[in-house]
C-alpha positions in Angstrom: 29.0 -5.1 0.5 31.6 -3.0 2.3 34.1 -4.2 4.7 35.5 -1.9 7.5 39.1 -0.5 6.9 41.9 -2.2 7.2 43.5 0.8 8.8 41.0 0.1 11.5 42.1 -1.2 14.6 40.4 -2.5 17.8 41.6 -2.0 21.2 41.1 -4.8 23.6 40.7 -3.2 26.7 37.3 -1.4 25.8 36.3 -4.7 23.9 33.0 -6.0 25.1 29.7 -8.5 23.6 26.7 -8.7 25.0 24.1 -11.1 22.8 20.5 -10.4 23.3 18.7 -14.0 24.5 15.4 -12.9 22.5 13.6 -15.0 25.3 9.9 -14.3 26.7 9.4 -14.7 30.2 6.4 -15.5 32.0 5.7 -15.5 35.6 3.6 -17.6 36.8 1.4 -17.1 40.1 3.0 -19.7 41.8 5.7 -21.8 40.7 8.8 -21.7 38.4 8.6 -18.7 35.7 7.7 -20.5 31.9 10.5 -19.1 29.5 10.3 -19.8 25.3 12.4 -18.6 22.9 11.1 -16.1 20.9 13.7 -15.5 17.6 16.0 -18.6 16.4 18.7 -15.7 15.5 19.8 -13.4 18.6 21.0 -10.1 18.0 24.7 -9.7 19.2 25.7 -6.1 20.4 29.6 -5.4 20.7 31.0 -2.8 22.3 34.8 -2.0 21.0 36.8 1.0 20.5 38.6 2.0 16.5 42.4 3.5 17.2 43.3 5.0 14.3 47.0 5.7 14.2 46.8 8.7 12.1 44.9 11.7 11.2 44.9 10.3 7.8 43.1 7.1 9.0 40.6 8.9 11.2 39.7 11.5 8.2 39.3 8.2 5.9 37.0 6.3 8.2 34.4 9.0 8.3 34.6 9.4 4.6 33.7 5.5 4.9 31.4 6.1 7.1 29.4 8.8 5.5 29.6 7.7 2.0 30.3 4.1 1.8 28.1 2.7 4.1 26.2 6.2 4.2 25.7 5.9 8.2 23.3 3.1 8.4 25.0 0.5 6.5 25.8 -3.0 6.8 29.6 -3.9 6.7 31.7 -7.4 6.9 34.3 -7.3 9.5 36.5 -10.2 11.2 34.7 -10.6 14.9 37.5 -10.0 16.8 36.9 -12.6 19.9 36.2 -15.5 16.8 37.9 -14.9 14.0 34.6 -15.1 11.6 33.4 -13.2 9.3 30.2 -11.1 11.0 27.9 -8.9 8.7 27.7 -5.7 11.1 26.2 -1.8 11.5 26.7 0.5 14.0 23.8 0.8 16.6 21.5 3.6 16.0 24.0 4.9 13.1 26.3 6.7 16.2 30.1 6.1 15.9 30.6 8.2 18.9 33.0 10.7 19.9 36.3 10.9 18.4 39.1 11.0 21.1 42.7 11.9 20.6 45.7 9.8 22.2 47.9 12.7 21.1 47.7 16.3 21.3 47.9 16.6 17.3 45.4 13.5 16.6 48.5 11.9 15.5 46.6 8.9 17.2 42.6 9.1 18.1 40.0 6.4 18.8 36.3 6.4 18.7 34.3 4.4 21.5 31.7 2.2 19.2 28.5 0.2 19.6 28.0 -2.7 16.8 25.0 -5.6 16.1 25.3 -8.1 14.2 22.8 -11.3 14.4 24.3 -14.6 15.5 
């Protein structure tokens, strides 16, 4: 399986998790609403951004990203907030919009959505 880049880095400030409780809800006609849990795994969705501190590294991940994991992929990464190891894809296959830091993409970043189950 691949593994994201080394070369990739995660800023903190645009770091963000957001699990999905995979809970059913019912409302009741009177009374307290009945809950049950509905999946014993809940899907995890992280929002982060990539810096990549060259135009080297940015050319490199898309390579990785179209022919490595060939969009849709699964990929092992450290979870940043834990330390684990997380098997992770991008949401809907989008790695969003690459940004420069620098007039010359000396440094860019790319604002991303991950899952990965928990």
């Amino acid at each position: 399986m691949a593994s994201l880049p080394s070369y990739v880095a995660i800023r903190f400030p645009d770091y963000g998790e957001t699990p999905q409780p995979s809970v059913e809800r019912t409302e009741m006609e009177r009374g307290v609403p009945k809950q049950r849990i509905l999946n014993t795994q809940v899907m995890v969705e992280v929002q982060a951004a990539f810096l990549f501190r060259t135009s080297a590294d940015a050319s490199a991940f898309e390579d990785w990203y179209y022919d490595t994991i060939k969009r849709i992929g699964w990929f092992t990464m450290t979870h940043p907030r834990t330390g684990q190891a997380v098997t992770a894809r991008f949401v809907g296959g989008d790695i969003g919009t690459l940004a420069p830091m620098s007039p010359t993409f000396g440094q860019s970043y790319r604002v991303v959505k991950l899952e990965y189950l928990r």
